[in-house]
C-alpha positions in Angstrom: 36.0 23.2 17.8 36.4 19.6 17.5 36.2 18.7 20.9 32.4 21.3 21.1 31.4 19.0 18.4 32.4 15.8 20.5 30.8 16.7 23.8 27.7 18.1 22.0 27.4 14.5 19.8 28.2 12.6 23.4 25.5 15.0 24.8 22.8 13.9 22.2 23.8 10.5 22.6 22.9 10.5 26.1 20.1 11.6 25.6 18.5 10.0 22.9 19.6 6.7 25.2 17.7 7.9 27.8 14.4 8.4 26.0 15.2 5.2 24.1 15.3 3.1 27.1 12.8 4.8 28.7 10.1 4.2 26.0 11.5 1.2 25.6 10.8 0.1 28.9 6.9 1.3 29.1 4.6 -2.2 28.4 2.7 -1.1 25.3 5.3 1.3 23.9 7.1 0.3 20.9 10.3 2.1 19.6 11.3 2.1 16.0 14.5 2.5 14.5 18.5 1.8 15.0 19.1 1.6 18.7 21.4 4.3 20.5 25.0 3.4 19.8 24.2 3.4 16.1 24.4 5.6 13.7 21.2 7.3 13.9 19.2 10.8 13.8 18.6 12.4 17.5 15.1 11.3 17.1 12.8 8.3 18.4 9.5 7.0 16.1 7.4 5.2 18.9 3.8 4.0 18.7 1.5 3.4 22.0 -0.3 0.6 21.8 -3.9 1.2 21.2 -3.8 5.0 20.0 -3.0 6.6 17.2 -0.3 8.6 16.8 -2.1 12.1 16.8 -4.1 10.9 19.8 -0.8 10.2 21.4 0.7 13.7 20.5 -2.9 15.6 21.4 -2.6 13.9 25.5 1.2 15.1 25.4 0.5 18.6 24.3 -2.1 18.6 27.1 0.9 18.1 29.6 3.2 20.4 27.9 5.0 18.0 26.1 5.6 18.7 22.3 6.0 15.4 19.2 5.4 15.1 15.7 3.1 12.5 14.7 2.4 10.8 11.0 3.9 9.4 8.1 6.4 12.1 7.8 6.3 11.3 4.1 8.1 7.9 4.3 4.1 6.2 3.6 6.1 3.0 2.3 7.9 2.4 5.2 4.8 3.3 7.7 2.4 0.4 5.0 5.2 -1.6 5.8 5.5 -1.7 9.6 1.2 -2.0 9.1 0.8 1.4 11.0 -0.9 2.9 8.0 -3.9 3.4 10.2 -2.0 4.7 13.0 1.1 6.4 12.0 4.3 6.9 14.4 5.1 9.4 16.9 8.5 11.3 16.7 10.4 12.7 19.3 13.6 14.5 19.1 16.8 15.9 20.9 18.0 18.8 20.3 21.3 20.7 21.6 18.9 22.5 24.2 17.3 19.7 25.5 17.5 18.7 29.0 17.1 15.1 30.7 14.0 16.7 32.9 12.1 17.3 29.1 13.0 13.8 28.2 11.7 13.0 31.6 8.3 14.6 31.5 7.8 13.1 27.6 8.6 9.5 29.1 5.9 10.4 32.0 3.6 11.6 29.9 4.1 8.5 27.5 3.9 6.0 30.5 0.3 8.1 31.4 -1.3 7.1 28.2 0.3 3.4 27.6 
């Protein structure tokens, strides 16, 4: 069991990596939160720069590509990074997600920005 729990953690880890760096690496993206390596949630706040976040999740769902968008009730911390206005976009990893999803959301991402 121990070792399902280690490959699926090294698994998310990946993963949430790869959509880090890849958002990370789209000029008008920014990525909020611990980077990978750290502890952290399999999940990525982002903004695009320019849009808000329900714009940014609206053009994704176009494409087939599902996020979250909003405060997700943490309004203190969203006042403080000054995206009151905006909000952040969430992405997440899952046990059933594959690189070619994380793919298409960085494509899709890289489309808007």
């Amino acid at each position: 069991m121990k070792d399902a729990f280690d490959q699926l953690h090294e698994r998310g880890d990946a993963l949430v990596r790869r959509l880090w760096n890849g958002l990370a690496g789209i000029d008008g993206v920014t990525v909020y939160g611990p980077e990978p390596g750290l502890p952290r949630t399999p999940t990525v706040a982002f903004t695009v720069r320019d849009m808000k976040s329900r714009d940014v999740a609206v053009k994704l769902a176009e494409r087939g590509v599902f996020v979250s968008h909003g405060d997700f009730y943490a309004l203190t911390v969203i006042e403080r990074l000054n995206l009151a206005d905006q909000g952040l976009v969430r992405a997440g990893c899952g046990v059933y997600t594959t690189e070619d999803e994380v793919d298409r959301l960085i494509a899709g991402v890289k489309a808007l920005a």
